[in-house]
C-alpha positions in Angstrom: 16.3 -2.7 42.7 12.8 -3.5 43.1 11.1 -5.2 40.4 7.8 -3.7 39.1 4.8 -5.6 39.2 3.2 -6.4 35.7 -0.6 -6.4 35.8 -1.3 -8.3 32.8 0.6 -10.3 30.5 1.0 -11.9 27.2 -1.6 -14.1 25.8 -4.2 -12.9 28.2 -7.6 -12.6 27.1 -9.4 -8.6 27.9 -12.6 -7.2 27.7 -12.3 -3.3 27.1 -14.2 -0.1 25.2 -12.5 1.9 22.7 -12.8 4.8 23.8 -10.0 6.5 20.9 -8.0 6.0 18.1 -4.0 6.2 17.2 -2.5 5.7 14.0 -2.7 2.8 12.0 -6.1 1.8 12.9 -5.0 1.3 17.2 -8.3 1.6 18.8 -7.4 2.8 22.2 -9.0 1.5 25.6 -8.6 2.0 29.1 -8.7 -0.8 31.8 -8.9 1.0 35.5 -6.9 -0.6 38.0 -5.3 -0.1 41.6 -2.1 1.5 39.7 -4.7 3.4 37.7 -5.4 3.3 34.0 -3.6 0.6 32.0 -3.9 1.4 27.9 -4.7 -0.8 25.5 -4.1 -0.6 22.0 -6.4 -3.1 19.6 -5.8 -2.7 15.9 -8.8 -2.7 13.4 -11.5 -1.9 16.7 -13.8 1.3 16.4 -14.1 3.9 19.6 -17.5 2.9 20.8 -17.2 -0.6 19.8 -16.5 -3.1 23.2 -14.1 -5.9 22.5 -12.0 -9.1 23.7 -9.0 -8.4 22.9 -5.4 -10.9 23.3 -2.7 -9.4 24.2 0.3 -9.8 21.5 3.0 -7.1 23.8 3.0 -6.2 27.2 4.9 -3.4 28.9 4.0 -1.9 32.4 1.5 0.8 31.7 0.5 0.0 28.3 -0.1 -3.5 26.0 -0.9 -3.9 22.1 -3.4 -7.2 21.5 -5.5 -8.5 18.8 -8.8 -8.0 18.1 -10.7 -11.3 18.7 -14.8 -10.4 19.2 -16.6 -7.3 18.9 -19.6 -8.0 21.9 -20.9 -4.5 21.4 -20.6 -2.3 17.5 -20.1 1.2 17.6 -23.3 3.3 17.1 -22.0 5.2 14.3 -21.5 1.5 12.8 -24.1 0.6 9.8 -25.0 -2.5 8.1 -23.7 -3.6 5.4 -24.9 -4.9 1.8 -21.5 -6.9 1.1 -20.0 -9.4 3.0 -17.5 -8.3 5.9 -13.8 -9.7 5.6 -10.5 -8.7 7.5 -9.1 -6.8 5.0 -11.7 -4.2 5.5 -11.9 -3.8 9.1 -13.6 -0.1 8.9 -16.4 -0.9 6.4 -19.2 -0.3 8.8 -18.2 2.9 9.5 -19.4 6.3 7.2 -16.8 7.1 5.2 -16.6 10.6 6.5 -15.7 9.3 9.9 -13.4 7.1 8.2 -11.6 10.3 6.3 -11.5 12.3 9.9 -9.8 9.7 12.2 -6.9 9.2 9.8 -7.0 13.0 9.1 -6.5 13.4 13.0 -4.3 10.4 14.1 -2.0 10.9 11.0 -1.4 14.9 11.8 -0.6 14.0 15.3 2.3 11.6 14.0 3.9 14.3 12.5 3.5 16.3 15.3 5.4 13.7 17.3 7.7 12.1 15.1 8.6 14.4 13.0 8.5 17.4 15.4 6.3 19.6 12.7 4.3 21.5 16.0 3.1 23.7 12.9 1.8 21.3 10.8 -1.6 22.6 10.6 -0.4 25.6 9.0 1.2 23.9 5.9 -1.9 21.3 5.5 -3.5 21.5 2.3 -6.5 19.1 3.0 -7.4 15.4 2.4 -8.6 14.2 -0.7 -10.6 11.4 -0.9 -11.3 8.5 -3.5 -13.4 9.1 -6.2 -14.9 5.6 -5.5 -15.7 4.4 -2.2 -16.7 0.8 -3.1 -15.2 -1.6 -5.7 -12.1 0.4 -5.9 -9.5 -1.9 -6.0 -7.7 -3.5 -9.6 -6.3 -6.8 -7.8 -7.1 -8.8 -5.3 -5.4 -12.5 -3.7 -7.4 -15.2 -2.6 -6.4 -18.2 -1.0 -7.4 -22.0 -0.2 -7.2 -23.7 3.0 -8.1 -27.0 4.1 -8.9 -24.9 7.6 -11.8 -23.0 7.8 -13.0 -20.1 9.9 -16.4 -20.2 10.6 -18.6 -16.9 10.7 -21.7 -18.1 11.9 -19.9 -20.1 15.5 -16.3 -17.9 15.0 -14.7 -21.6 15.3 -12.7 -23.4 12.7 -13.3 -26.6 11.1 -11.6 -29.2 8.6 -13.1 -28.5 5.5 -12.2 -27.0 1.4 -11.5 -23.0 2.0 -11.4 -20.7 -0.3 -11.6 -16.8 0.6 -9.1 -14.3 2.5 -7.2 -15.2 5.4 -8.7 -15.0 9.2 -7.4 -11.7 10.7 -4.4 -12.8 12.5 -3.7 -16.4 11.2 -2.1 -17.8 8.6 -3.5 -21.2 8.4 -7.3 -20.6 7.5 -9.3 -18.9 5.2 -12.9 -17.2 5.7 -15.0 -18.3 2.8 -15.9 -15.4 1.0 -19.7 -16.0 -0.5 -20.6 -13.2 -1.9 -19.3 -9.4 -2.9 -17.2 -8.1 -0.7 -17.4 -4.2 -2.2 -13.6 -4.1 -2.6 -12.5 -5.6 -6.1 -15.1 -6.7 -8.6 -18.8 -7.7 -7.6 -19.0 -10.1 -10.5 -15.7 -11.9 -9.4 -16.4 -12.3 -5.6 -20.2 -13.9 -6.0 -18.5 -16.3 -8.5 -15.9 -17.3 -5.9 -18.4 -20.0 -4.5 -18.7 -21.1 -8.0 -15.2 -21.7 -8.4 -14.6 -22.8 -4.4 -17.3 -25.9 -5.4 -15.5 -26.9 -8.6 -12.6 -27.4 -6.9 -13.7 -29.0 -4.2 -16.1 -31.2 -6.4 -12.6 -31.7 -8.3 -11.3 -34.3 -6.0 -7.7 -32.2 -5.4 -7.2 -31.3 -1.6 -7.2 -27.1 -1.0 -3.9 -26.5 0.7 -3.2 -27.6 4.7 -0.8 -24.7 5.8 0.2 -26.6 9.7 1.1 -29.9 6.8 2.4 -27.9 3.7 0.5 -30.1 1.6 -2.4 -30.0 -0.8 -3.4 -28.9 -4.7 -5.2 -25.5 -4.5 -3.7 -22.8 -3.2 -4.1 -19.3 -4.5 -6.1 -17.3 -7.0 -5.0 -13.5 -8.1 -7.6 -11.8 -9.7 -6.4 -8.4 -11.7 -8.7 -5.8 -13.6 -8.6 -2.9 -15.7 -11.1 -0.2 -15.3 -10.1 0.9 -19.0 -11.5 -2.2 -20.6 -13.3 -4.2 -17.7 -11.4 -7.0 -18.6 -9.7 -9.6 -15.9 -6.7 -11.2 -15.8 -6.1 -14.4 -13.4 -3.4 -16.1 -11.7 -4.2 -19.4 -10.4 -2.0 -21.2 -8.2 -1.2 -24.8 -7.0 1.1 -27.3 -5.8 2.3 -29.9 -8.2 1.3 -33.0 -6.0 -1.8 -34.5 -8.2 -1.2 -31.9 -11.4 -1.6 -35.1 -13.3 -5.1 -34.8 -12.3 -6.3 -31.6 -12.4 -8.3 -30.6 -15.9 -6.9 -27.6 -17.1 -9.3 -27.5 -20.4 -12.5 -28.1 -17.9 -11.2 -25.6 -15.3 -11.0 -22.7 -18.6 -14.6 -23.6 -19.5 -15.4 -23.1 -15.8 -13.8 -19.9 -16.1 -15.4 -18.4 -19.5 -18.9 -19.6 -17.9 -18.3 -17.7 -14.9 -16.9 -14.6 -16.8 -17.6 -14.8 -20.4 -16.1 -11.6 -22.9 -14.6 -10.0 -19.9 -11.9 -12.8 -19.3 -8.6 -11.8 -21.0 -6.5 -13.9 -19.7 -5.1 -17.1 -17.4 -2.1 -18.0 -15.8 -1.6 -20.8 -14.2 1.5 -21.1 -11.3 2.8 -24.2 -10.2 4.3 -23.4 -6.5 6.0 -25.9 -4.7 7.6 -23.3 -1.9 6.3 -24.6 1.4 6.3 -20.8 2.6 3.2 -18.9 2.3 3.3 -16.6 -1.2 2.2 -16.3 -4.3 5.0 -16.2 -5.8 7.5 -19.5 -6.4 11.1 -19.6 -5.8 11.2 -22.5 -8.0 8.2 -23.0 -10.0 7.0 -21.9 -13.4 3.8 -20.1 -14.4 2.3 -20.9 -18.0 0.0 -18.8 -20.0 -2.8 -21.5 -20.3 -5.6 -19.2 -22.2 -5.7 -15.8 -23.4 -3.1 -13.1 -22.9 -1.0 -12.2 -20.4 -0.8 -8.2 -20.0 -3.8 -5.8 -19.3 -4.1 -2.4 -20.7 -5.0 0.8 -17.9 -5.2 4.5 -18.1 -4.4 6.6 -15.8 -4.5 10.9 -16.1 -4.6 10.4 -19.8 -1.8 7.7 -20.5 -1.7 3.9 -21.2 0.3 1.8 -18.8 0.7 -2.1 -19.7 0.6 -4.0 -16.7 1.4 -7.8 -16.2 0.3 -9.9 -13.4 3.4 -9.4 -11.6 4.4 -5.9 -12.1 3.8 -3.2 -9.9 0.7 -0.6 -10.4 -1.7 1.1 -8.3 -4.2 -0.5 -6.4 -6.5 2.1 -6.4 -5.9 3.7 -10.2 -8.9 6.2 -9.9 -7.7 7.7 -6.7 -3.8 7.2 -7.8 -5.2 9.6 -10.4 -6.0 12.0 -7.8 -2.6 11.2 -5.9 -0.7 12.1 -9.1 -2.2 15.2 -10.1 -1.5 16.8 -6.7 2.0 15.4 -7.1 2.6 17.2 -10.4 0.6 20.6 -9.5 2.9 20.3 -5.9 6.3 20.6 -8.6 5.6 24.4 -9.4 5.4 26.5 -12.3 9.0 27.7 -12.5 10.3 24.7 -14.4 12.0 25.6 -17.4 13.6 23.4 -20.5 17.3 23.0 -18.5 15.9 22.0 -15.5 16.0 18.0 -14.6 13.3 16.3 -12.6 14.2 13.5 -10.9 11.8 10.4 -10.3 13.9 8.3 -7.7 11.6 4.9 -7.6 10.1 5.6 -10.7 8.8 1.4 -10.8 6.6 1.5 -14.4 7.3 5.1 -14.9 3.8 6.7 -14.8 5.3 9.8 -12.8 8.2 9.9 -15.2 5.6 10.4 -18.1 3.0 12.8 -16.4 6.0 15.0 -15.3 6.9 14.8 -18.9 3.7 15.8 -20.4 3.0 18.6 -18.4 6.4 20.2 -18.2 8.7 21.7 -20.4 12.2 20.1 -19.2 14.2 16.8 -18.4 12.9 14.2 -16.9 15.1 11.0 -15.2 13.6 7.9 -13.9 15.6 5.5 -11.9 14.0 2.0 -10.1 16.4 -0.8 -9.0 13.8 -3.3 -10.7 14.7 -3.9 -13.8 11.4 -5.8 -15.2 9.6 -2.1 -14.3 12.2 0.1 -15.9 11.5 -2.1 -19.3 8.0 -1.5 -18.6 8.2 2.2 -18.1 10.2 2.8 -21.2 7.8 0.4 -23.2 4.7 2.8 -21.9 6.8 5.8 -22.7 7.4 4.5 -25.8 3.0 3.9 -26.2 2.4 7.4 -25.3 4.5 8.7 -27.3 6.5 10.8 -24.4 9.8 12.3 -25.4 12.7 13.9 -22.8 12.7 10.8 -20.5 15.5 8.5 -19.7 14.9 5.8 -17.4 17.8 3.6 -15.3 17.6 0.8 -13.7 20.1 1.0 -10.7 19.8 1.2 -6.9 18.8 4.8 -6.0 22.2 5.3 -4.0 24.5 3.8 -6.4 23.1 5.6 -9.2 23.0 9.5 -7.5 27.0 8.5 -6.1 27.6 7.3 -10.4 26.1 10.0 -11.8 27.2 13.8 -10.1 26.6 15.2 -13.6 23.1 16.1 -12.2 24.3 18.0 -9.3 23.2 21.3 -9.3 20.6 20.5 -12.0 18.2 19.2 -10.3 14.9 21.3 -9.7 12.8 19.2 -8.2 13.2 15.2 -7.1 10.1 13.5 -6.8 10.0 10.5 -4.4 7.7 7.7 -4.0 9.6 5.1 -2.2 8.4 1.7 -0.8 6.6 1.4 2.7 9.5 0.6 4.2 10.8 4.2 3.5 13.7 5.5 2.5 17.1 4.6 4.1 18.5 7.5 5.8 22.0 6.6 3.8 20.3 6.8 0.4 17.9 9.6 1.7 21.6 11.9 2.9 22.3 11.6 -0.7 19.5 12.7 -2.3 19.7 15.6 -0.1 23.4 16.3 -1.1 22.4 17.0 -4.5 20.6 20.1 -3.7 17.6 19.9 -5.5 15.1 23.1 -4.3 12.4 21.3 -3.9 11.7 17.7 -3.0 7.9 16.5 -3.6 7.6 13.0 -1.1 4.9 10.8 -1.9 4.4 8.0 0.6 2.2 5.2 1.9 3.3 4.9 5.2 3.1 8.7 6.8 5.1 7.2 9.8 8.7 6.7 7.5 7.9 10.0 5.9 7.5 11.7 9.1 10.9 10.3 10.2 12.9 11.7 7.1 10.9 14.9 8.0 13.4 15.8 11.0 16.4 14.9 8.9 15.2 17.0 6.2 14.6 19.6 8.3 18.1 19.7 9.8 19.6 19.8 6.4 18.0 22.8 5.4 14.5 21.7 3.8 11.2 22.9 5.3 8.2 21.8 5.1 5.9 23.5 2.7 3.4 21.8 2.3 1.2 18.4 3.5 -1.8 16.4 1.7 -3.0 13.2 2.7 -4.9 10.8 0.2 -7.0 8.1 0.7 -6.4 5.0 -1.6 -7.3 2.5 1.0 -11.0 3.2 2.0 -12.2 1.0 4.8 -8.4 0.5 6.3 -6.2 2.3 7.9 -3.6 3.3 5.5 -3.5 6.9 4.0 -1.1 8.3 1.4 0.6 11.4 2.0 2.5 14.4 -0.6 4.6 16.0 1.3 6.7 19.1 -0.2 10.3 20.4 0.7 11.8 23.3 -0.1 15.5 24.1 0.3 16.1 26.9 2.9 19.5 26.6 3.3 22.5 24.2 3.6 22.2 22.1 6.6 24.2 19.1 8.0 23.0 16.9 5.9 24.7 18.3 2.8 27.9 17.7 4.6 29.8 14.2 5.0 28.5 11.2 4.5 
């Protein structure tokens, strides 16, 4: 058997025009050859822009690579008043072109994963965030002893602190100014912060060595109150010298009555994350839970626990959720909330709807947050559990044939198609699916589909402006029994 002949290959180095985009954020490009057109897909490019481009995988007729220049923009591209970072690879572009290529590229994944050829007819529309700019309530920012340049796109040895370069995981860009994501007064303070460290004497972190002081800084805010809440992070080689009380009066200088609170995380894990295996984090001023609203409720959330990123779309998100559950509830009808995490579902359910209500997360911290918010606002009918989703629908079969509607908002990774058979076994009429990655939820469409649930009804939501993630609300409604009530 003859071998085929691969034109390109791993590693190598392209020039190409996006010409279209796929899901994800995929710019697509076409490189004419003797064999004919070889596709290229580069994540985070722009159709119109002209790249170079590295190829990460390489089949026969097609290759994925990473964006590493743009030599030409895009002409719908504009210039921007904040400073560009990776995280926001679409910035530049109108947010209305923004909104359509993940309207389009997103309905044509369900066309071909989940086989919904019809999917225009059930699509209710896209709603976008209420904020375009400065949307986000938490943001990580790291320290590297590597730097990536901007002005010569090289690196250097030098004290880091900003986001990471697209695509590496050893140095940082230094952010000098507002970015337009998280919180303008934060970000052109950064610099302020970045040369007290440096000025400090302690060594940012040296990913390739494992070894340095600094080496993260979580910023959280609440749009309630406007006040912040920080996490700073470091190694415990040279603690001894690092002046906590000085690095506070930085702090209340840089931030004054908004600063609530500071924690600060000793990390010794040589892996790269926030969060320490072994390691402790002390409250060193301040408090250590913020306060936010979201649809009319208080939710208490902690540095560490789970909330939405984007609370003024989530907002947005929810509402179509709870309107997407129906009018035909009644007092003996349960609604279940299968990864409830802090229960703000839970409660809105609760609020607007005469009937049972039953959270369940498998984190345990969240379930004691979510009945400590229910608890704040006052919300009666709710019982939360924290168990895994499967184990807990198997344990509990008093609910079959109760259930009106389940509400699901699982993880990006999805659900599993085990835990996902169950929660169709238990017959619930309708099943409202929330998720951030459309891809997973456009799998579970075909086995929904097969066990007797249609599709009624699709929205997409943006809570990500300027990237490539959408949310979607997807609702099912039982037809009839399918396969996947039967066995396991």
């Amino acid at each position: 058997m003859a071998r085929v002949r691969r034109l390109f290959r791993k590693g190598e180095l392209l020039e190409v025009e996006i010409t279209d985009m796929a899901f994800g954020g995929k710019g697509i490009g076409k490189i004419k050859t003797d064999d004919g057109d070889f596709t290229l897909f580069v994540l985070n490019s722009i159709p119109g822009q002209l790249v170079q481009a590295r190829i990460t995988k390489c089949k026969n007729r097609y290759a994925e690579a990473k964006l590493e220049l743009v030599i030409r923009p895009a002409k719908e591209q504009v210039q921007l008043e904040y400073q560009e970072i990776p995280g926001a690879p679409y910035a530049s572009l109108p947010i209305e072109l923004q909104h359509a290529f993940k309207e389009r590229t997103t309905l044509e994944l369900y066309k071909r994963i989940g086989g919904l050829a019809n999917i225009e007819e059930v699509y209710k529309g896209f709603i976008p965030s209420p904020t375009t700019w400065h949307y986000r309530n938490k943001m990580e920012y790291s320290f590297a002893a590597i730097v990536h340049r901007l002005d010569t796109n090289e690196k250097s040895d030098e004290f880091g602190f900003g986001f990471k370069h697209r695509g590496t995981w050893w140095a940082v860009e230094n952010l000098d100014r507002d970015s337009g994501l998280f919180d303008k007064q934060v970000e052109d303070h950064l610099i302020t912060i970045r040369n007290w460290c440096e000025k400090s004497g302690l060594p940012a972190w040296h990913p390739p060595r494992r070894e340095g002081f600094y080496r993260f800084m979580v910023a959280r805010k609440s749009y309630a109150s406007g006040k912040l809440l920080f996490n700073f992070v470091t190694s415990s080689a040279g603690l001894q010298n690092f002046d906590q009380v000085a690095f506070i009066d930085l702090m209340k200088s840089c931030f004054g009555d908004r600063l609530h609170g500071i924690l600060h995380t000793v990390n010794d894990d040589t892996g790269d994350r926030v969060e320490a295996r072994d390691g402790e984090s002390t409250l060193i001023y301040g408090e250590e839970k913020l306060t936010e609203t979201i649809g009319g409720l208080q939710f208490e959330m902690s540095m560490y626990s789970f909330f939405q990123t984007n609370p003024q779309s989530a907002e947005r998100l929810y509402a179509a959720a709870i309107e997407a559950i129906g009018d035909s509830i009644g007092p003996d009808d349960v609604v279940l909330d299968l990864f409830c995490g802090t229960g703000t579902i839970s409660q809105l359910v609760a609020r607007n709807y005469d009937c049972k209500v039953v959270g369940v997360d498998l984190i345990e911290s969240a379930i004691e947050d979510a009945k400590a918010n229910a608890l704040r606002n006052d919300i009666k009918g709710i019982k939360f559990y924290a168990e895994d989703a499967g184990k807990f629908l198997f344990n509990h079969p008093e609910y079959t044939g109760k259930l009106k509607t389940i509400v699901l908002d699982p993880p990006r990774a999805g659900i599993s198609p085990k835990t996902l058979r169950k929660v169709i076994r238990l017959g619930a009429q309708r099943l409202v699916y929330i998720s951030c990655n459309p891809a997973t939820q456009a799998r579970d469409a075909a086995l929904l589909k097969e066990s007797g649930y249609e599709l009624e009804q699709l929205q997409l939501c943006d809570q990500f402006p300027h990237t490539s993630h959408v949310e979607a609300i997807a609702v099912f409604e039982l037809r009839h029994h399918g396969q996947g009530l039967l066995g396991e």
